[in-house]
N, C-alpha and C positions, 0 to 999 in steps of 0.2 A: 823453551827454545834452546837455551844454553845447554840441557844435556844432550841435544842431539848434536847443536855444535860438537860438543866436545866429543861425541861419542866418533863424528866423521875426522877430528882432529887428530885423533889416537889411530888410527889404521894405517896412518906410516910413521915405521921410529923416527923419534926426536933427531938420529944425523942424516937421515934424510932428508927430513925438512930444513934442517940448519944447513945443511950442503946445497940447496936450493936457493937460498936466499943470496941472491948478488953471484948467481953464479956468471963467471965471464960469456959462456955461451950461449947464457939468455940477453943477454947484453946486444941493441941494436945500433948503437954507438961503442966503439972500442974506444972511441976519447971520452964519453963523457964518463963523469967522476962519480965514486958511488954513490949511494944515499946517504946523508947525513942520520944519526940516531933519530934525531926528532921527525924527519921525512920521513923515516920506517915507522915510527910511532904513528905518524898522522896517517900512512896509507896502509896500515893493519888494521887501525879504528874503521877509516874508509870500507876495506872491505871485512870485514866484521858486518858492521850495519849493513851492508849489502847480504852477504849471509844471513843473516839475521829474516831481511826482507825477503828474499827467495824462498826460505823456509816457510812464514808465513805465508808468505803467495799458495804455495805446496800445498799445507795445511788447508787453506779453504779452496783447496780444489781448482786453483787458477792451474792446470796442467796441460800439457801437451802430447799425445800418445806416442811412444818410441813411433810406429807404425806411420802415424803423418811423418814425423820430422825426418825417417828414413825414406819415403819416397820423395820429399822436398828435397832432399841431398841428391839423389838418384837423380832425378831430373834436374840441375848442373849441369850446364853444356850442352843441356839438347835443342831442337826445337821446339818442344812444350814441357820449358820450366815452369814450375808450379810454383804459389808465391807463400812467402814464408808462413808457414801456418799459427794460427792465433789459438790461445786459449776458450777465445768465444766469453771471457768475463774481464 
């Protein structure tokens, strides 16, 4: 699992990512205060094992076809929205 992490980690340089992080205009508070080290720590762990689980999901074929999940969008705001579509496992 960890080399495809890495492999999805590596496809944007290292100041991009570093430029991402806490940047002010992802920020949905302008007062609240940054994260603390240890809060970046516990919510990279956090999503890590999230990645980690989606991956595995992928793997055994828990998927979704581009194909549904674009006519689910498409139908947004109409009178026959479609309801969000299921892997079926």
């Amino acid at each position: 699992m960890s080399g495809a992490k890495t492999q999805l980690a590596t496809r944007r340089p290292a100041a991009y990512l570093a430029g991402m992080d806490g940047a002010p205009h992802l920020q949905d508070d302008p007062n609240e205060q940054p994260e603390t080290a240890e809060e970046r720590e516990r919510r990279l762990a956090s999503e890590d094992a999230m990645i980690d689980q989606a991956l595995a999901s992928a793997a055994a074929g828990r998927t979704v076809s581009f194909e549904a999940v674009k006519a689910w969008v498409d139908s947004w705001d109409t009178d026959h929205e479609l309801p969000q579509p299921r892997s079926g496992r």
